[in-house]
N, C-alpha and C positions, 0 to 999 in steps of 0.2 A: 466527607472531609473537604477542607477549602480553606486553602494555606494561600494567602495571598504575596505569600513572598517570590512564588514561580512567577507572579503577576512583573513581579521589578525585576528580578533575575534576567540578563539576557540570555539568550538560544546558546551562546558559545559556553557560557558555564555551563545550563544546565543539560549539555551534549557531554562534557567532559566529568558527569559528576551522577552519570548511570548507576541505577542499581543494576548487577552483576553478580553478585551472589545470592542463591533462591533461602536462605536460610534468611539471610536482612529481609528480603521482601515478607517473608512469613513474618518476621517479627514487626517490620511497619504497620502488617494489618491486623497484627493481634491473632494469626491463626499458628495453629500448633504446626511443629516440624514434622509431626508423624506421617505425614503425608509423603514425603521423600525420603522414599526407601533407596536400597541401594542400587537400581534399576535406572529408578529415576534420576538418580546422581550421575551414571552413566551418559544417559541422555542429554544433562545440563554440559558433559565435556564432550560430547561430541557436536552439539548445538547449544553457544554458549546462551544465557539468560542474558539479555539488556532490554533495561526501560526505565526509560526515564522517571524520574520524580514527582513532576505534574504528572506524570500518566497514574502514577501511584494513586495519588492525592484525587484519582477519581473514582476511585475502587472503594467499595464496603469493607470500612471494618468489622472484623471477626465472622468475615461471610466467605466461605471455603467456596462455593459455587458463584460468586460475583462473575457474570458474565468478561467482565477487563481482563480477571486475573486469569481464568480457565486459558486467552491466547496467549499468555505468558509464560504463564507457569511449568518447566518442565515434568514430563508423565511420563511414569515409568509403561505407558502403551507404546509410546512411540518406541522401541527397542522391538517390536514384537513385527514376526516379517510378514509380508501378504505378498504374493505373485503380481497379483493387478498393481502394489505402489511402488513405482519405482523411482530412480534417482533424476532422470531427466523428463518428467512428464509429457510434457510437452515438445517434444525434439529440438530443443534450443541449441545443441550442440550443431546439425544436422545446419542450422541457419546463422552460426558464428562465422561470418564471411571473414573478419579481421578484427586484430582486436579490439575489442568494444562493439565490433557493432553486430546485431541481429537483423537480420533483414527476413522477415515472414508472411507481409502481405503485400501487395503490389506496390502503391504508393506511398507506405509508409515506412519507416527504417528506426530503427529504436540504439538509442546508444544508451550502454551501462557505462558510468563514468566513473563509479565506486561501489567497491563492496562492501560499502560500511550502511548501517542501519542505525537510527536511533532506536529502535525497539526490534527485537525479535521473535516474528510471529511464530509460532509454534506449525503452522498451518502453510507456511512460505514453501512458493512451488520452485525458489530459486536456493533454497536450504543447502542444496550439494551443490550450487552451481561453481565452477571453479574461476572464481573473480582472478585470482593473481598473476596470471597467465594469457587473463582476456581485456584487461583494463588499458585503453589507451593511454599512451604516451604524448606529450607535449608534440615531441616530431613523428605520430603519426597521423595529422592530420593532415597532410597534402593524401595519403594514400585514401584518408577518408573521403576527403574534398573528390577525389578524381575517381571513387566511386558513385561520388553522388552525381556528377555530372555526368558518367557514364550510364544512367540512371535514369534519366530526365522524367521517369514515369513518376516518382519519385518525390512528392509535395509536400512531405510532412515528415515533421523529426520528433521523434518522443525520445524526453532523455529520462532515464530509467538508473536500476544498478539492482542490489544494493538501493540507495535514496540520492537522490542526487543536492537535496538540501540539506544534506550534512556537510557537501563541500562549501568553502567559505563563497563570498558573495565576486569575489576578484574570480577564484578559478571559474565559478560558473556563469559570469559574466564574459568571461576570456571565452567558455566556447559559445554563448551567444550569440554574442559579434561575431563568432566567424558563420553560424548558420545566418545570422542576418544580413552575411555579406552575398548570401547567395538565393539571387532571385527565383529561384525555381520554389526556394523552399517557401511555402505562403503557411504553413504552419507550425507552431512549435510546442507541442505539449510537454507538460512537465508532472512526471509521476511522483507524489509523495505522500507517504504517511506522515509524517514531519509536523505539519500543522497541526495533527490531531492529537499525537503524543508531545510535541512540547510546540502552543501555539505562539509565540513569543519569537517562533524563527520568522514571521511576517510583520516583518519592522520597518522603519522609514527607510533603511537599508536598500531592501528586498522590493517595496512596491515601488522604490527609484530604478529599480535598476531592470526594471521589467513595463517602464514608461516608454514613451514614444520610440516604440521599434515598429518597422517595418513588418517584424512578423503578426501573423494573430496567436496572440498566448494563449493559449487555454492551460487550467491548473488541474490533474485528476487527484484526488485524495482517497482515501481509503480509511470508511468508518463504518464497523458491522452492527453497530448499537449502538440506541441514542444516548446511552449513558456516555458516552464518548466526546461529546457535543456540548459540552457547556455552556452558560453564556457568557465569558469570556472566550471559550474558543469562536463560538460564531460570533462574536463583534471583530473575531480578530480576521476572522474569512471576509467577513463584509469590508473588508478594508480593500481588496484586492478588488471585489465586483464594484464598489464605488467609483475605481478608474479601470472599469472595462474589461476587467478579466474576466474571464466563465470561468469557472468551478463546476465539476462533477464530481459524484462519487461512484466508487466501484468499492461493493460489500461480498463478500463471502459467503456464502449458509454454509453454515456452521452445529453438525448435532451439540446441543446443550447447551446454547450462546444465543441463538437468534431464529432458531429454527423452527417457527411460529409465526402468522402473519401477523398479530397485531404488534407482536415486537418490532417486527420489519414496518407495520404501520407508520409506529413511533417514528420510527428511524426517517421514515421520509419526511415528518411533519418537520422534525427537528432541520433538517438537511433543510428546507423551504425555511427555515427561518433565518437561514446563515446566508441564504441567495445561492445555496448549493444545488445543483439540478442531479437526482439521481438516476443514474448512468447506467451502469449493469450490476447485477443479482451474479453472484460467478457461482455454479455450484461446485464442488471442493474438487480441485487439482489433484489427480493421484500419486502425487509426493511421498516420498520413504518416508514412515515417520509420522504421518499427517491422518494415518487409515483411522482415529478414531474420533474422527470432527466428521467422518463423510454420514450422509444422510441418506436413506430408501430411498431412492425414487419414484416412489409410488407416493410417499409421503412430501417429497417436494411436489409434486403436482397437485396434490392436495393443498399447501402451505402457499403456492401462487396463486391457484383459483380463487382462493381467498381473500390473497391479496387487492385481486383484481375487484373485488366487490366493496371491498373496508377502503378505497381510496379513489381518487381520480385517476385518468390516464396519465395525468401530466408528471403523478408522484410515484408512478409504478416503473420500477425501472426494469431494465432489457435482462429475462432471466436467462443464461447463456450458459454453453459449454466449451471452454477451448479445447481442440484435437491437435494429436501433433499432425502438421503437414497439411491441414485444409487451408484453405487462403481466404476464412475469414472464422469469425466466431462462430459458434452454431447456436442459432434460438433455440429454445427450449418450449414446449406445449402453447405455442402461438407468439404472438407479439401481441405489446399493449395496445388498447385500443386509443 
């Protein structure tokens, strides 16, 4: 499908104008409702469905298995309990110093500025995170500021949430400037799916307002399949590398989406054409909810040795484990060559 209308559409309509109901999504793609039983309907109210329109518009119709839709789609598995998945994966509570901020490895500090998403991954390790209680406030940023100074080890900000490109270009410009008011910080990543489910939020806007700053910006995105990658979206990534921003990606394996080297192949050839460098392979977060995307390990190890052979070093990205409480990622069966 290729609807050239998301092409003129700006980012702000097509955020306010989510599919939200899993019944329209079945109907855009021409697949039957049978699929959502009453389980699954469940699961749609406890983890509501959103995605965007362009994200639609890259999915196969009348293809019940389209790799897009399976991370969207709600599954009556996700209601089913496992011991090993639980609500906080990751110990992110355990690193909630104030609100909004996570502090988890030495020098770097991650702010969630919102718990809003343009799409919701099925597969999201922040699913339970409880955003409304941890989201900074306008006047809490001297306590932020005067942690980070307290800090000094401290060089790098990644702002996170929830998406942080779903806030408008003023809010996220407002905390910009205030990390670029402070020299310690020499980095400032920016986490978002955003560009991949609706690319039209990198506008003249967006690549002004992330020009001549003192920090170094780097942008991370998150895309687990090249179908994801059109050529409209990377014209629209290459607009950011054009004036000097990096671009990475961080992808997921995922059972029955991507969990296969030459798919993972694809995905990096695609990513080299956007001037996206890829980043890390994450293997699946043990998230409530999420237990039935997870892959054998015996069978990822298999699926990266592969990798390593179907590509260059330069396009094999860093296959990783995050733990709660270690103080960095953990590699997985070696590093790239």
């Amino acid at each position: 499908m290729t609807n050239y209308l998301f092409q003129e559409q700006n980012w702000q309509t097509q955020l306010s104008q989510l599919v939200t109901d899993p019944y329209q999504l079945l109907e855009l793609l021409q697949l039957s409702p049978s699929s959502l039983n009453s389980t699954a309907l469940l699961a749609a109210q406890q983890f509501k469905l959103r995605v965007p329109r362009a994200f639609v518009e890259k999915m196969q119709i009348a293809n019940p298995l389209d790799p897009l839709l399976l991370q969207v789609l709600p599954h009556h598995l996700e209601m089913q309990e496992h011991p090993d998945f639980v609500s906080d994966p990751l110990g992110e509570e355990a690193a909630n110093q104030l609100p909004g901020v996570l502090h988890k490895y030495r020098s770097r500090f991650l702010l969630t500025l919102t718990g809003a998403c343009a799409v919701h991954c099925r597969y999201c390790f922040r699913r339970h995170f409880p955003y409304q209680e941890n989201l900074p406030k306008q006047d809490d940023w001297p306590d932020i500021r005067d942690y980070l100074l307290a800090h000094p080890e401290i060089n790098e900000v990644i702002l996170s949430g929830g998406d942080p490109l779903t806030l408008s270009d003023r809010k996220l410009g407002l905390w910009i400037d205030r990390l670029d008011s402070l020299k310690q910080i020499k980095v400032l990543r920016i986490h978002s799916r955003v560009p991949v489910v609706i690319p039209n939020r990198i506008d003249e806007h967006f690549c002004a307002l992330l020009k001549n700053r003192g920090l170094k910006i780097i942008l991370v995105i998150h895309s687990n399949h090249a179908a994801e990658l059109d050529d409209y979206t990377c014209q629209q990534l290459q607009r950011l590398t054009a004036q000097g921003i990096w671009i990475f990606n961080q992808a997921v394996l995922l059972k029955g989406i991507n969990d296969n080297a030459n798919i993972l192949a694809e995905l990096s050839q695609r990513l080299m054409a956007a001037n996206v460098i890829p980043y890390y392979l994450h293997v699946l977060d043990k998230v409530k909810g999420a237990q039935h995307f997870d892959t054998d390990p015996q069978h990822v190890e298999n699926i990266y040795s592969e990798l390593l052979s179907l590509l260059p070093g330069y396009l094999v990205p860093k296959l990783v484990r995050e733990i709660a409480g270690e103080p960095n990622k953990t590699p997985l069966y070696g590093a790239s060559p």
